[in-house]
C-alpha positions, 0 to 999 in steps of 0.5 A: 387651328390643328386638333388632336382628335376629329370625330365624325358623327359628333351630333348623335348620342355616341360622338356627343359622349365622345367629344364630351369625355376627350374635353374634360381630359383636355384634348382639342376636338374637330365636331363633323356631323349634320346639326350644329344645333345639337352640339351648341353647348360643346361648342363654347370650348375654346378647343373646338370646332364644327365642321358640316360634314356627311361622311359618305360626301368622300372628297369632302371628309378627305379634305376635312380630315387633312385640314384638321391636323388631327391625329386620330379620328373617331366614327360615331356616324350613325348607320354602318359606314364603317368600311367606307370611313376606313378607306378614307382615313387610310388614305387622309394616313390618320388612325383611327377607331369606330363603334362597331359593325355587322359582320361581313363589314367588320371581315372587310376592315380586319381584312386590310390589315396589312394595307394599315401595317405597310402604312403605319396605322392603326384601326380598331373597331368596336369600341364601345360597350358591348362590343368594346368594354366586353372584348377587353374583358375576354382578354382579361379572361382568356389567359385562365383557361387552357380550353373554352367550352361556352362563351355566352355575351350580352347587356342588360339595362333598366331605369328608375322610371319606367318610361320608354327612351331610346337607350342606343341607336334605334335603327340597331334596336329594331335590328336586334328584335327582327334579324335572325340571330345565328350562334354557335351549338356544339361546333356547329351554326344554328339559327333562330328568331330572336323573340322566340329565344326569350329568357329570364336571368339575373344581372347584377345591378339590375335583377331578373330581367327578360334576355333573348339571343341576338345575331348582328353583334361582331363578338359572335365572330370576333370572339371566335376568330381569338378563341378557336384555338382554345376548342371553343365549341358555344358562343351566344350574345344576348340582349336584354331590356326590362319589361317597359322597353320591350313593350315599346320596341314591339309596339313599333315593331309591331305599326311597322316602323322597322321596315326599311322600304322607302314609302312616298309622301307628300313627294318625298321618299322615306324609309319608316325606320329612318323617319321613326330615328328622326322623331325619336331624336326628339325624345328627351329623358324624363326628369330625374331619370337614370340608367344602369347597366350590366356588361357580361362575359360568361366563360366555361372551360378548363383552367390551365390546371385541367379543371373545370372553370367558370369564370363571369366577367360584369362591367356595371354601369352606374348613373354618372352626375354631370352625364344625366343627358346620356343614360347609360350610352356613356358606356359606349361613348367612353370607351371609345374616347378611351380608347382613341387616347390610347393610340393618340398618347401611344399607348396602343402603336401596333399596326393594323386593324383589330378587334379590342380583345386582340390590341387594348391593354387590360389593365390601363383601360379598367383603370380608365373605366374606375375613373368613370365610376365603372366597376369591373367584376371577376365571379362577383369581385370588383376588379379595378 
């Protein structure tokens, strides 16, 4: 059987989303990852198949993803293999798209952007919901100014009950708490420890809520490179967690589960993060639980009139029925799934590798994101 799309890392949060949401709009979908068992039930489709597969085993991803027929392929795979995913695909001459890198991986994708136009191929990295849903709201915005002052970026989240759950991918969590968050003051890079940027603003949706500046996110560079030209001089991205889930994430941060230094035991050498993202895969949601959260853009500058303007891009994310399972992670898995459907139905068929902002069309993606029930706001007015 030939399939439309492969999706590597099908097994985690994300590829389970993604695979999900290319199902329901009719596609076939090749499932490559490391436990069959999680997929079971997304494997009763007819327009599947599953493949065992670590992406980092290269000849056997090269021979999988030639076998599958696919057209596009989707990293999901946990951990960064972004680049290493890329090579692979360039050479299997499918297109393709990922969720995200840090920084100096994402600089190595965007920088073979013409190996992926001399080929005819398209990579587009950072699909997701901050970065992805953020970058295409930033190109929404963009054409209204004539210079950029401040970009400030981020998400905040909370849940009707208060219980800890892993809201993303663990290993990005403890990250986000514990790297130093660089960020851009007055045309000059300042640093400082993500905890001791604390704050408390209002999101829609999810009210007052404590939000500190966080440095791995792609956006603190992405969002530069596409708007230096209009003088911007601040950009900040910013995380925020309600009050429950950050007692959690520091209690572990705390009993040294992010430490990546391979410990023995019982004659097995194991990193305490990779074993805590083990457990916690175990973790399930509390009945009757929901998630809803808030993407956000804010902008200043001045608008194309020469005066003052402030613009506030939000992406509400409400519970989804028949997406209980998820959270609010269908926020990254959807647009992904979008995103590569742009490419597959040729939508998006420019060559090379890009960030969203640069590539994705505004108006038929918002459009995608309505039909999840995923509102879009310009300064407070629902946009699609």
């Amino acid at each position: 059987m030939k399939f439309d799309f492969v999706v590597i890392g099908a097994t985690g949060m994300q590829g389970r989303i993604v695979t999900k949401d290319l199902l329901k709009c009719g596609y076939s979908v090749l499932l490559c990852g490391r436990d069959e068992s999680r997929v079971k039930d997304l494997l009763k489709n007819k327009k599947t198949s599953f493949v065992h597969l670590d992406i980092r085993e290269e000849d056997d991803a090269k021979k999988t993803l030639k076998n599958s027929g696919a057209k596009v392929a989707i990293n999901c795979a946990e951990g960064d293999w972004n680049f290493k995913a890329l090579q692979i695909f360039v050479d299997c001459g499918v297109h393709s798209i990922d969720l995200g890198s840090d920084i100096p991986i994402l600089k190595k994708q965007l920088a073979i952007n013409g190996t992926l136009k001399k080929k005819g191929l398209i990579h587009v990295t950072g699909c997701g919901s901050v970065p992805g849903i953020g970058d295409v709201m930033l190109r929404y915005a963009y054409p209204k100014f004539d210079s950029i002052d401040k970009i400030k970026v981020g998400f905040a989240w909370d849940s009707n009950i208060k219980k800890f759950v892993v809201p993303f991918s663990i290993q990005s969590i403890l990250e986000e708490f514990t790297m130093i968050a660089p960020y851009l003051h007055n045309g000059k890079i300042e640093k400082i420890k993500p905890l001791d940027s604390l704050e408390t603003v209002y999101h829609r949706a999810i009210g007052n809520q404590k939000q500190m500046k966080v440095g791995h996110h792609p956006e603190t560079y992405t969002f530069y490179e596409y708007c230096k030209k209009k003088g911007i001089k601040n950009l900040e991205f910013y995380a925020g967690f309600p009050d429950h889930s950050m007692k959690t994430i520091l209690d572990l941060l705390e009993l040294g589960f992010a430490d990546k230094k391979k410990i023995d035991f019982r004659g097995q050498q194991i990193s305490p993060d990779e074993f805590l993202t083990a457990v916690l895969k175990r973790l399930g949601y509390p009945p009757g639980y929901t998630e809803t959260e808030n993407l956000w853009v804010d902008i200043e500058g001045k608008g194309t009139d020469g005066k003052k303007k402030h613009v506030l891009m939000e992406c509400v994310v409400p519970p989804l029925k028949g997406w209980e399972d998820a959270g609010c992670n269908i926020d990254t898995g959807m647009p992904a799934s979008i995103i590569a459907q742009m490419i597959f139905n040729k939508v998006i068929t420019q060559p090379g590798s890009y960030a969203p902002e640069q590539i994705v069309p505004v108006e038929p993606f918002f459009k995608e994101l309505r039909k999840r029930k995923m509102l879009v706001y310009e300064n407070g007015k629902v946009i699609n």
